[in-house]
N, CA, C and O atoms as a MOPAC input file, in Angstrom:
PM7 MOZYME 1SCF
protein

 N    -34.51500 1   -26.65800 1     3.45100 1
 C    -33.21100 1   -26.02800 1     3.31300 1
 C    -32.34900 1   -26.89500 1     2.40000 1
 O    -32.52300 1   -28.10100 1     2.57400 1
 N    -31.43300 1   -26.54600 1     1.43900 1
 C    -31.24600 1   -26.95700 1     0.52900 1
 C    -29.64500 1   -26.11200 1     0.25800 1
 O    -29.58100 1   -25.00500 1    -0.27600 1
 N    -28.39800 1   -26.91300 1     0.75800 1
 C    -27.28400 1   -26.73000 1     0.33300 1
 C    -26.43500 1   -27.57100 1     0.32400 1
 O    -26.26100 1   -28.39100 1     1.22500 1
 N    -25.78100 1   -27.47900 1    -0.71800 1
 C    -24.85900 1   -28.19400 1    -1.59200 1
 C    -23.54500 1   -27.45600 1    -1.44400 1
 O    -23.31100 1   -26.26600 1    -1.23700 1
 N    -22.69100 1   -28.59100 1    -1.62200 1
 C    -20.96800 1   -28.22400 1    -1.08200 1
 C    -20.28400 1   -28.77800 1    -2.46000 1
 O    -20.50800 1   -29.76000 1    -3.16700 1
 N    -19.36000 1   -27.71400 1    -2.51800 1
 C    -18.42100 1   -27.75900 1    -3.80000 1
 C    -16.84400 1   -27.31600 1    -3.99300 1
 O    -16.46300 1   -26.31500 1    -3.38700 1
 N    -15.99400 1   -27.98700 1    -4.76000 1
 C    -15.07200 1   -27.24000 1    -4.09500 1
 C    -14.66200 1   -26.18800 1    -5.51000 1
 O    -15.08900 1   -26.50200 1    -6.62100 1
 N    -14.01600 1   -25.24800 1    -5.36700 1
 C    -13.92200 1   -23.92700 1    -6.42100 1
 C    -13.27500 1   -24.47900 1    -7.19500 1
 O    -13.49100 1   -23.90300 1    -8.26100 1
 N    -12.52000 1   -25.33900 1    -7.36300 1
 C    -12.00100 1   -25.86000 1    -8.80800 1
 C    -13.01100 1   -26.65000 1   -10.15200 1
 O    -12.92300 1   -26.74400 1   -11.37600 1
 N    -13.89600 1   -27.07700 1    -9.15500 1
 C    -15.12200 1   -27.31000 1    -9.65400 1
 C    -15.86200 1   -26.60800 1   -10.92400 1
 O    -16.18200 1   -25.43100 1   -10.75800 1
 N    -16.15500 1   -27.19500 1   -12.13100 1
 C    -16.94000 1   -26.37200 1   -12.95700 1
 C    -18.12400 1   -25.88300 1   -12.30200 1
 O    -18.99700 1   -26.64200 1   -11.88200 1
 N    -18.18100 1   -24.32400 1   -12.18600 1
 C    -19.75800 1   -24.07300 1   -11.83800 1
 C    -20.45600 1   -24.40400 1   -12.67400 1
 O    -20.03500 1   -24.72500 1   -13.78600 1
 N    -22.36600 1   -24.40800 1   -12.16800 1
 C    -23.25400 1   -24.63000 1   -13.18500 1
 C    -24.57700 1   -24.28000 1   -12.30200 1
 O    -24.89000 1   -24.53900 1   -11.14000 1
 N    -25.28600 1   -23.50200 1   -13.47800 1
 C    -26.28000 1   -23.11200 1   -13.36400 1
 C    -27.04100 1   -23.82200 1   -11.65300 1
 O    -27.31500 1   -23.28800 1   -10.57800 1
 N    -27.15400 1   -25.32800 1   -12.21900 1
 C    -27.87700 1   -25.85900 1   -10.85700 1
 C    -27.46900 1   -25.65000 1    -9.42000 1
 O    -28.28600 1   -25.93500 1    -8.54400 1
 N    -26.48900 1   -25.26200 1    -9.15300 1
 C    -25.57400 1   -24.64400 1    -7.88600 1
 C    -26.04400 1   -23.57900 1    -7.10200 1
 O    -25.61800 1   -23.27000 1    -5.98900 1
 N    -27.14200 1   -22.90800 1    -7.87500 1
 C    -27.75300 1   -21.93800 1    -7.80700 1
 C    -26.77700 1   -20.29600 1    -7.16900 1
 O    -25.97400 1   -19.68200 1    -7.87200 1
 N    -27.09100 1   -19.98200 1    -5.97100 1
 C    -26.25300 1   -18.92700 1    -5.21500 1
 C    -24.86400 1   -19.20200 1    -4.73400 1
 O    -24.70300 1   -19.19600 1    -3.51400 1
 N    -23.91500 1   -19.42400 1    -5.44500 1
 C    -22.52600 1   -20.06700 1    -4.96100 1
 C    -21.75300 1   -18.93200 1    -3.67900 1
 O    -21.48900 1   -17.77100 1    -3.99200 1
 N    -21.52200 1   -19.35900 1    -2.54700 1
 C    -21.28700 1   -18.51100 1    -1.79900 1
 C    -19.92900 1   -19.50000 1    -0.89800 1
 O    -19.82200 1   -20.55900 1    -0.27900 1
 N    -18.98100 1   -18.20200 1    -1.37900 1
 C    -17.43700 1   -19.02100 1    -1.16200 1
 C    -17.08700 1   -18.87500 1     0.98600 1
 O    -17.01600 1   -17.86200 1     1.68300 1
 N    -16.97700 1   -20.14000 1     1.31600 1
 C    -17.18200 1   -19.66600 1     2.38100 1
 C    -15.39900 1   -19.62100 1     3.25900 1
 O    -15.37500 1   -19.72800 1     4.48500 1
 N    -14.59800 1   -19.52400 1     2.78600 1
 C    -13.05400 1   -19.27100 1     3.04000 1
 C    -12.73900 1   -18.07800 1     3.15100 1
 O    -13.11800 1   -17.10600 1     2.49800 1
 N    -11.56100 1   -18.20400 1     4.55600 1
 C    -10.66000 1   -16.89100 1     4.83400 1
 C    -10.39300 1   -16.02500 1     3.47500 1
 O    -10.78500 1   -14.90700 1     3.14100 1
 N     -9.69100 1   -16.85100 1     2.92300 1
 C     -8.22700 1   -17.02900 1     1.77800 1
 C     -8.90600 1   -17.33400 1     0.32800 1
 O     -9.59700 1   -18.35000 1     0.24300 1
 N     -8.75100 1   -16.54700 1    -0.75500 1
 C     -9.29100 1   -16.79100 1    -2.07500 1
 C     -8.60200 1   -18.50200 1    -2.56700 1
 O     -7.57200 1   -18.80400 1    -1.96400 1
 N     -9.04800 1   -19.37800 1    -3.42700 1
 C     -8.57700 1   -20.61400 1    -3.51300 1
 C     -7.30500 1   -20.02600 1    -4.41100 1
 O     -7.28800 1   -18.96400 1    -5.03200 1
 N     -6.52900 1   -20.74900 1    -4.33300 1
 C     -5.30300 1   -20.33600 1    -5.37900 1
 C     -5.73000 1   -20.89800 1    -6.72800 1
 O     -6.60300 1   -21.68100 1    -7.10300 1
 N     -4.80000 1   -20.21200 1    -7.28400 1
 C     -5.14700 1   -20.31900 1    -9.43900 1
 C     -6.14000 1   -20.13900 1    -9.92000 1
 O     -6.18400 1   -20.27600 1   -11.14200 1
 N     -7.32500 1   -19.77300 1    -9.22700 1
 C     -8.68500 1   -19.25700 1   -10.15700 1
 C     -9.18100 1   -18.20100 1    -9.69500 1
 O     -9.32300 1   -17.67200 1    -8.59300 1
 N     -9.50400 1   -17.91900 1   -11.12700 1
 C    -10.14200 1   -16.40100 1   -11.35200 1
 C    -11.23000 1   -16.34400 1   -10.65800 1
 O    -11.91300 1   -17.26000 1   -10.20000 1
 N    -11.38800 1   -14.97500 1   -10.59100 1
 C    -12.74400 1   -14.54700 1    -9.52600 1
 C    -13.80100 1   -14.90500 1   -11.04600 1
 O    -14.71200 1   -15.71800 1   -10.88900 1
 N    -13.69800 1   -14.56200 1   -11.79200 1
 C    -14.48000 1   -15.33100 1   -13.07200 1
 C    -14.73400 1   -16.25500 1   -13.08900 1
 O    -15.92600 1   -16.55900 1   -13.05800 1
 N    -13.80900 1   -17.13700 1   -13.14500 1
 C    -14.12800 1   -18.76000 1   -13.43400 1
 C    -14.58000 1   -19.65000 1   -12.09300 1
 O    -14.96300 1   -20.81700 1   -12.18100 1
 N    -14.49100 1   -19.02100 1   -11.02400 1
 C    -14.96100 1   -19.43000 1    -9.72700 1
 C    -16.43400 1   -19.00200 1    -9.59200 1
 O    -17.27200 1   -19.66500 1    -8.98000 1
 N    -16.69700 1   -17.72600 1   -10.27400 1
 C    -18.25400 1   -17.85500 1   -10.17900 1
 C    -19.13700 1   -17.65600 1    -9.30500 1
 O    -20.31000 1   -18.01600 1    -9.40300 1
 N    -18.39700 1   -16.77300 1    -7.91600 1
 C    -18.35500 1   -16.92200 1    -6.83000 1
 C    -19.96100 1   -15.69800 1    -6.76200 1
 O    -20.11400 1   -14.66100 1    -7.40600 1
 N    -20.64300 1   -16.15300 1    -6.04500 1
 C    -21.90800 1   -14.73100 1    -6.00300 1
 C    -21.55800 1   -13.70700 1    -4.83200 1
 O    -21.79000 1   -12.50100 1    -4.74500 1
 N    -20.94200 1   -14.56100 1    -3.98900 1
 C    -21.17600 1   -13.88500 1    -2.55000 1
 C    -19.56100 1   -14.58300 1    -2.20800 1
 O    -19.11800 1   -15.61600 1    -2.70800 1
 N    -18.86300 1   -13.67900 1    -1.20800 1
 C    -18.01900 1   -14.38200 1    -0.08600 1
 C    -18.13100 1   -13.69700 1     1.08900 1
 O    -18.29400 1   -12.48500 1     1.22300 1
 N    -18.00800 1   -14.75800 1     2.16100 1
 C    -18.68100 1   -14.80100 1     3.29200 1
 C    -17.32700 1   -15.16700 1     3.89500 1
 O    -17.17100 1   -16.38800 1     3.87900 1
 N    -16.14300 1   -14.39900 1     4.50200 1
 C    -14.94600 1   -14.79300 1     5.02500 1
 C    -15.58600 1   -14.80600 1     6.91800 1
 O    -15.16900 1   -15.51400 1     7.83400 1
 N    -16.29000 1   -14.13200 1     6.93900 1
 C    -16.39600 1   -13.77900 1     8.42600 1
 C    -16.82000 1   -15.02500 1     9.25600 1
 O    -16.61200 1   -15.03400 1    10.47000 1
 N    -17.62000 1   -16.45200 1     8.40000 1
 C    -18.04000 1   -17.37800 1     8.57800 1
 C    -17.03900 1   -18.86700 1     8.26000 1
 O    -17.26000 1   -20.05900 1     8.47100 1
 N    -16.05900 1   -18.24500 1     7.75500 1
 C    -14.64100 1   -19.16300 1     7.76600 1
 C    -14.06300 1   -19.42200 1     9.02300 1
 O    -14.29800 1   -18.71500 1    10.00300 1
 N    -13.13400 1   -20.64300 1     9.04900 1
 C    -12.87300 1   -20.77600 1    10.87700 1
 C    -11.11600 1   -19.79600 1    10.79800 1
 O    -10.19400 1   -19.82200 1     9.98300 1
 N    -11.26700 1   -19.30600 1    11.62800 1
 C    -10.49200 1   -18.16700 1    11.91100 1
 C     -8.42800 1   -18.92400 1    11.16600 1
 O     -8.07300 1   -20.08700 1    10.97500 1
 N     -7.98000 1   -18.17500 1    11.06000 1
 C     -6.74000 1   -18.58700 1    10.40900 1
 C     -6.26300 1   -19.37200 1    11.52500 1
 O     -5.92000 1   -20.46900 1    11.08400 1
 N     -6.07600 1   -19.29300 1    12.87100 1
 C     -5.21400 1   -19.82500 1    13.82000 1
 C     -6.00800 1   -21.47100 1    13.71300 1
 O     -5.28100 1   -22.46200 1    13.64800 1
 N     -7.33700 1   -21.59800 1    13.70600 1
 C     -7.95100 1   -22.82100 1    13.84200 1
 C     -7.44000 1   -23.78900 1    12.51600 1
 O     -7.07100 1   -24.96400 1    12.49000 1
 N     -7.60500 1   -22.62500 1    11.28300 1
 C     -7.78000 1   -23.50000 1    10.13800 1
 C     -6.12300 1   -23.87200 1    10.07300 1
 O     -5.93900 1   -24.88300 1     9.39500 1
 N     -5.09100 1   -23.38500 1    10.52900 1
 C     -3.69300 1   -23.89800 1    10.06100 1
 C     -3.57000 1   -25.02900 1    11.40400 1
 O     -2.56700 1   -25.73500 1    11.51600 1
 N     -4.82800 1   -25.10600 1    12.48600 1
 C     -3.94800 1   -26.00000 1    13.16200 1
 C     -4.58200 1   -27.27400 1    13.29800 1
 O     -4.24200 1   -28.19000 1    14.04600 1
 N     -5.96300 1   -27.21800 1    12.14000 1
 C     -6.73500 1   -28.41200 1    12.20500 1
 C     -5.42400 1   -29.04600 1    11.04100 1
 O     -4.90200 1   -30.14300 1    11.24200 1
 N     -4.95100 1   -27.95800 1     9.58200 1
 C     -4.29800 1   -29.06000 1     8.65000 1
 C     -4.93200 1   -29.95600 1     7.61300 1
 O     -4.38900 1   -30.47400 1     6.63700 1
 N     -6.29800 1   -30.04600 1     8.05100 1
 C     -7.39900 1   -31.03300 1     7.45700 1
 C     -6.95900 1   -32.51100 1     7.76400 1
 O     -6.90000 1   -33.51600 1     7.05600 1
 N     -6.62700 1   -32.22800 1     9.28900 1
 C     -6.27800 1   -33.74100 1     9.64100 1
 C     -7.60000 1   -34.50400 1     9.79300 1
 O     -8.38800 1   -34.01100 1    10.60000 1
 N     -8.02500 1   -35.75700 1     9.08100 1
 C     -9.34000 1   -36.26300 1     9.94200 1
 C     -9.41700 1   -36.55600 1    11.43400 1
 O    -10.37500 1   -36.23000 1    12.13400 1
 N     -8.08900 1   -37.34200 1    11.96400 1
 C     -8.07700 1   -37.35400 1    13.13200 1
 C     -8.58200 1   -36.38800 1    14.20200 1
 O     -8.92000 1   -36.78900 1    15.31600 1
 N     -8.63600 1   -34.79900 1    13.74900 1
 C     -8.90200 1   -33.36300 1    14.29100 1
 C    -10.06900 1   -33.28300 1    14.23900 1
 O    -10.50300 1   -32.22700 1    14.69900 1
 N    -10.91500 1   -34.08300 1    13.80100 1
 C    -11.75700 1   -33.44000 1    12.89000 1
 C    -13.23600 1   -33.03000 1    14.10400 1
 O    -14.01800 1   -32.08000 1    14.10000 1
 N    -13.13100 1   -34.04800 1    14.89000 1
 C    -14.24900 1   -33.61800 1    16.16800 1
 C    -13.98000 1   -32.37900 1    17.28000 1
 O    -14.75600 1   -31.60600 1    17.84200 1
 N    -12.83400 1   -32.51400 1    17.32400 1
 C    -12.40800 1   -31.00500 1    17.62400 1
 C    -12.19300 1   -29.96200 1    16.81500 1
 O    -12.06200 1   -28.83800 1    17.30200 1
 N    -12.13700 1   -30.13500 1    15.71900 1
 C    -12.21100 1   -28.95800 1    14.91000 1
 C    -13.57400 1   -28.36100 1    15.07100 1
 O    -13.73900 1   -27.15200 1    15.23300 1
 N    -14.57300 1   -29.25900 1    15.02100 1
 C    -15.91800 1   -28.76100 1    14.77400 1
 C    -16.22700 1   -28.12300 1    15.88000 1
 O    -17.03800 1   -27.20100 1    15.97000 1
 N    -15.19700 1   -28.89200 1    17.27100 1
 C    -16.08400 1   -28.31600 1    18.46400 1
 C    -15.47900 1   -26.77300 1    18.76800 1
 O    -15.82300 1   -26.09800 1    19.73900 1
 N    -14.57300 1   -26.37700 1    17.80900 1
 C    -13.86800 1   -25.30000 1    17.97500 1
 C    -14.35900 1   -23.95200 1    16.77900 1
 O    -14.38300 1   -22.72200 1    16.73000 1
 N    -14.64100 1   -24.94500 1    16.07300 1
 C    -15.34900 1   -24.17800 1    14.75000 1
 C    -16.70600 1   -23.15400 1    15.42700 1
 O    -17.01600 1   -21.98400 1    15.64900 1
 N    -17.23300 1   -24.66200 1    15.55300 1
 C    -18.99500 1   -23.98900 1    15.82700 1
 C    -18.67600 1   -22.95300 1    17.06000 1
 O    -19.33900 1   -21.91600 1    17.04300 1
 N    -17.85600 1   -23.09800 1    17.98900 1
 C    -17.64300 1   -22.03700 1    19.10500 1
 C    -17.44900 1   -20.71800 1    18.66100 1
 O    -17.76700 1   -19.68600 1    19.25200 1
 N    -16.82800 1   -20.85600 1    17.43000 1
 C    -16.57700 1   -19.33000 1    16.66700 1
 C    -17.55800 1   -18.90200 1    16.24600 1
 O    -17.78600 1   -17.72900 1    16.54000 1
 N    -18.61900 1   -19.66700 1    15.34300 1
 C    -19.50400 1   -19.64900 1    14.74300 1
 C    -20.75000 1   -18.98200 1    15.95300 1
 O    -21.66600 1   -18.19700 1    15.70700 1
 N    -20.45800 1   -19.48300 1    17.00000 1
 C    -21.42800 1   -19.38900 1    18.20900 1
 C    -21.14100 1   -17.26400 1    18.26000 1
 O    -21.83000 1   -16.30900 1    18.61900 1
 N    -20.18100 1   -17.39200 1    17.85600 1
 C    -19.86500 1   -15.78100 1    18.09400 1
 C    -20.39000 1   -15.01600 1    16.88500 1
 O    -20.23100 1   -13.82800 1    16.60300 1
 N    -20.98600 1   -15.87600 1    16.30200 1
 C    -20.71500 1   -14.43100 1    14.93700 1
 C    -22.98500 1   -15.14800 1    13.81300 1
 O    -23.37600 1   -15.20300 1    12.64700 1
 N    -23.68200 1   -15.50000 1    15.36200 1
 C    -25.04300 1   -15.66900 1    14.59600 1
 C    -25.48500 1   -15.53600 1    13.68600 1
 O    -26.01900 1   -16.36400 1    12.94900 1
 N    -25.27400 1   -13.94700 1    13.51600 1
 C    -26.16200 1   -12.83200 1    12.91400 1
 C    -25.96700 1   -13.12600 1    11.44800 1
 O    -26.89600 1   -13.16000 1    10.64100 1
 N    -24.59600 1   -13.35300 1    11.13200 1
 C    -24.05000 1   -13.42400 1     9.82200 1
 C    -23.99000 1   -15.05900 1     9.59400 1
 O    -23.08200 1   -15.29400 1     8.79600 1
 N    -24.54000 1   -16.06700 1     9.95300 1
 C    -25.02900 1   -17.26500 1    10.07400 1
 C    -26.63900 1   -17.14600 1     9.67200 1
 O    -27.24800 1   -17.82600 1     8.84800 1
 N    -27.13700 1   -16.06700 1    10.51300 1
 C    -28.67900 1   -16.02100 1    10.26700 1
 C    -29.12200 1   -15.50700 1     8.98500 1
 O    -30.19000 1   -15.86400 1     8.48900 1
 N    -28.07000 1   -14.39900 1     8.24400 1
 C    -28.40000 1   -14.10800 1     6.81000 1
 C    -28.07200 1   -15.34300 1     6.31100 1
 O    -29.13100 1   -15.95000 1     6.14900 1
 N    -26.68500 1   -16.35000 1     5.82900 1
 C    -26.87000 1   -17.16000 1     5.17600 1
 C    -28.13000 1   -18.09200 1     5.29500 1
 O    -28.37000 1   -18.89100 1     4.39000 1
 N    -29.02300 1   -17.98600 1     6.51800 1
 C    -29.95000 1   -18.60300 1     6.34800 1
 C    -31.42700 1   -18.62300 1     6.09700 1
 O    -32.25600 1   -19.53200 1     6.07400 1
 N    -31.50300 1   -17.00000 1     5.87200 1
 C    -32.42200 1   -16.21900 1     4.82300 1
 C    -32.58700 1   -16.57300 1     3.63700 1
 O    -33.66800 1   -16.82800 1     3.10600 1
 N    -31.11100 1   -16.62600 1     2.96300 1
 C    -30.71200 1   -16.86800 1     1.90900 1
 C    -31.30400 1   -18.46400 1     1.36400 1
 O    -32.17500 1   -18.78200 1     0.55400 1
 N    -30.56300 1   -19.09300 1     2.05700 1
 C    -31.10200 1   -20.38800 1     1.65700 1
 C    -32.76700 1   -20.44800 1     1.70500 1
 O    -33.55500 1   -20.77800 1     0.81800 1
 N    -32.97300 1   -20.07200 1     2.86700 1
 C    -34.33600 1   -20.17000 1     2.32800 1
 C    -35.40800 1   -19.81100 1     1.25400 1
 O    -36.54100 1   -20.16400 1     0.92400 1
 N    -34.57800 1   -19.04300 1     0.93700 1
 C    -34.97000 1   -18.45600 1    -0.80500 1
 C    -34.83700 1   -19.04600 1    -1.77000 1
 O    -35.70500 1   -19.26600 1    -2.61500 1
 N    -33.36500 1   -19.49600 1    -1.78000 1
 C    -33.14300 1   -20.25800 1    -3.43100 1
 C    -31.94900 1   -21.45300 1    -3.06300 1
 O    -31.25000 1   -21.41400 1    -2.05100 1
 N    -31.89800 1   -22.29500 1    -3.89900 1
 C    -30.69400 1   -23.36600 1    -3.71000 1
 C    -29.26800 1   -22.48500 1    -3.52600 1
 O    -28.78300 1   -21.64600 1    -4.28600 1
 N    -28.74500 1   -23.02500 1    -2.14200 1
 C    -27.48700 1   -21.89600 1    -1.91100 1
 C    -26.28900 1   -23.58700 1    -2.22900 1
 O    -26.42600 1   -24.76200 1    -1.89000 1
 N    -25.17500 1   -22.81900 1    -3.04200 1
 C    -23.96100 1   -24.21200 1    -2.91700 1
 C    -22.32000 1   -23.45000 1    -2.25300 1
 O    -21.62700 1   -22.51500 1    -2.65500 1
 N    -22.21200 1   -24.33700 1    -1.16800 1
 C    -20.90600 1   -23.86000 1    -0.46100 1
 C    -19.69400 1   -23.99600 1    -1.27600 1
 O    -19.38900 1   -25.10400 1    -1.71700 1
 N    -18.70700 1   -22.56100 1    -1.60000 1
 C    -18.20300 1   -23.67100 1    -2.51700 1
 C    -16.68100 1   -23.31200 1    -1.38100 1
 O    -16.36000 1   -22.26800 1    -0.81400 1
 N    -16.22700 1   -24.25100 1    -1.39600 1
 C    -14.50700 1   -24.51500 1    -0.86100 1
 C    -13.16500 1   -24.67700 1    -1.75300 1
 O    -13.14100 1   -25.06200 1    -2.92200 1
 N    -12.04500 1   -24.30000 1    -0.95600 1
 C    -11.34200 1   -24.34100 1    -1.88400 1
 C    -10.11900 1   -25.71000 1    -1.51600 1
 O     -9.31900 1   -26.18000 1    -2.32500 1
 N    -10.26700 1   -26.04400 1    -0.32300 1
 C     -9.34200 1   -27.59000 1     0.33600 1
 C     -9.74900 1   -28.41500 1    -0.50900 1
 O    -10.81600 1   -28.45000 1    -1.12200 1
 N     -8.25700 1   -29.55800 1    -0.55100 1
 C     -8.75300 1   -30.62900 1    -1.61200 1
 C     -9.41100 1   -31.55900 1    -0.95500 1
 O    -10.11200 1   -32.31600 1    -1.62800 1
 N     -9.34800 1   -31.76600 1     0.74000 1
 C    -10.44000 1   -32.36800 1     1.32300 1
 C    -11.67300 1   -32.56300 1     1.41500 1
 O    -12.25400 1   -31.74900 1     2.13200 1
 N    -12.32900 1   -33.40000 1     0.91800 1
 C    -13.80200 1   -33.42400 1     0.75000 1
 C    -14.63700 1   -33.87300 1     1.84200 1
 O    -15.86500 1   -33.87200 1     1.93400 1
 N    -13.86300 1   -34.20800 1     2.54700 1
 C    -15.04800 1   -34.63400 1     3.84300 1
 C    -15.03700 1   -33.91800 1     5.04300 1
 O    -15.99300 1   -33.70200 1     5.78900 1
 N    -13.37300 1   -33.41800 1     5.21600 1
 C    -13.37200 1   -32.63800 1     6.93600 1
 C    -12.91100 1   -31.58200 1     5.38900 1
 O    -11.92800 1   -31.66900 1     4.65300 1
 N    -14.18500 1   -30.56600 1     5.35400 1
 C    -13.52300 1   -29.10200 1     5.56600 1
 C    -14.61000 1   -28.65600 1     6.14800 1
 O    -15.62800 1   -29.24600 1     6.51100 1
 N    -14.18300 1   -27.16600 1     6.22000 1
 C    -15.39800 1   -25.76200 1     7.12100 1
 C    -16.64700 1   -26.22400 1     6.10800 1
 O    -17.77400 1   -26.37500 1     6.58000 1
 N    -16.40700 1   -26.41700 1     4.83200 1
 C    -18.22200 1   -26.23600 1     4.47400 1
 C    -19.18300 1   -27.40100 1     4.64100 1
 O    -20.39200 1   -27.46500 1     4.42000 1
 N    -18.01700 1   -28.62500 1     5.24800 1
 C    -19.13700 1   -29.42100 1     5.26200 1
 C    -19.57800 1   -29.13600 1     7.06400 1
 O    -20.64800 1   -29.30800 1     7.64700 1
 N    -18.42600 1   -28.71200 1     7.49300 1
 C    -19.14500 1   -28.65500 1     8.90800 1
 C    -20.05700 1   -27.49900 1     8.92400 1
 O    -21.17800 1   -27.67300 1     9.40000 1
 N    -19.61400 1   -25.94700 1     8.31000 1
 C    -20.62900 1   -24.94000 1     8.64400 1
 C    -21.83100 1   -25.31000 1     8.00100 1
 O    -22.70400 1   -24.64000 1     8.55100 1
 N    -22.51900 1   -26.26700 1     6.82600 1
 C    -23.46100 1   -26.78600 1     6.91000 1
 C    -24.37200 1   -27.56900 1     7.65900 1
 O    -25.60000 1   -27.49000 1     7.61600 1
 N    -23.54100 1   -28.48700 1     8.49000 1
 C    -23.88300 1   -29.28100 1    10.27200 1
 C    -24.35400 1   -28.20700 1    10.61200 1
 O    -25.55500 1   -28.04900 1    10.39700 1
 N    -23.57700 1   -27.09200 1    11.26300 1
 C    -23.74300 1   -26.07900 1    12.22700 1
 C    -24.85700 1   -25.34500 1    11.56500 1
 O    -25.58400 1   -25.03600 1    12.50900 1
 N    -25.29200 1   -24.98200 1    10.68600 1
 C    -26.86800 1   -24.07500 1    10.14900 1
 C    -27.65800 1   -25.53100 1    10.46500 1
 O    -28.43500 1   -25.61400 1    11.41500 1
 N    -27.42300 1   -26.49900 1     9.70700 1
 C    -28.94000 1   -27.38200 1     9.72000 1
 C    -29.07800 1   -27.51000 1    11.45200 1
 O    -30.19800 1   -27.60100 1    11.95400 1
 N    -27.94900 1   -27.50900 1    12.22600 1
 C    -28.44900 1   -27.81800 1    13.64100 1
 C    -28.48300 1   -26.98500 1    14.72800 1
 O    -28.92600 1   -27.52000 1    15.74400 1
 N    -28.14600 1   -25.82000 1    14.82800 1
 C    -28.37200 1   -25.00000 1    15.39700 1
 C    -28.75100 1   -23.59800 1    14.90600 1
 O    -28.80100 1   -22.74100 1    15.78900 1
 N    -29.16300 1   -23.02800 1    13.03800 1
 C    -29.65300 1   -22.35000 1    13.18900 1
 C    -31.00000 1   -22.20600 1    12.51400 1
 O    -32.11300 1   -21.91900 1    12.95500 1
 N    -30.61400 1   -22.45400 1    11.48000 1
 C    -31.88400 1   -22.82700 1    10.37800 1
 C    -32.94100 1   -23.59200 1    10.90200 1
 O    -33.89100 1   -23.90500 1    10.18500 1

């Protein structure tokens, strides 16, 4: 299994392979063009009430996940296609927070490599 995390301001590129935007909320200032986006997958974003009250605090960040994946725990099925997917071709998460370490794509990547994929 093979995914890579990016955030949408990011130049896409070819090697990124299936870019699949995994946010509520489109990133602000870029085009659905220049984002490059193949797929969006909002249903697998952590719900608006979670994501405004984590903030992208790190301090949050173990409860975020434990609140995340609980959502995630609700919604498999559409967890289990992204993981069809990957198994096909290089899939890259792309995000739109300027946080690079606590956002949803690095955790909904935790949450496939460990409980579904």
């Amino acid at each position: 299994m093979q995914i890579a995390i990016k955030r949408a301001y990011d130049k896409p590129s070819a090697a990124d392979g299936h870019r699949i935007l995994i946010d509520r909320i489109w990133p602000r200032g870029i085009s659905k063009k220049d984002a490059a986006i193949d797929e969006w997958v909002k249903d697998l974003a952590p719900s608006s009430q979670l994501r405004k009250w984590f903030g992208h605090q790190p301090e949050k960040w173990p409860e975020f996940k434990k609140r995340y994946f609980k959502e995630l725990d609700s919604n498999k099925e559409q967890a289990q296609a992204i993981c069809r997917t990957v198994k096909k071709q290089h899939v890259t998460f792309v995000y739109g927070a300027r946080e690079e370490r606590f956002n949803n794509a690095v955790a909904l990547k935790e949450y496939l490599e460990k409980k579904v994929c």
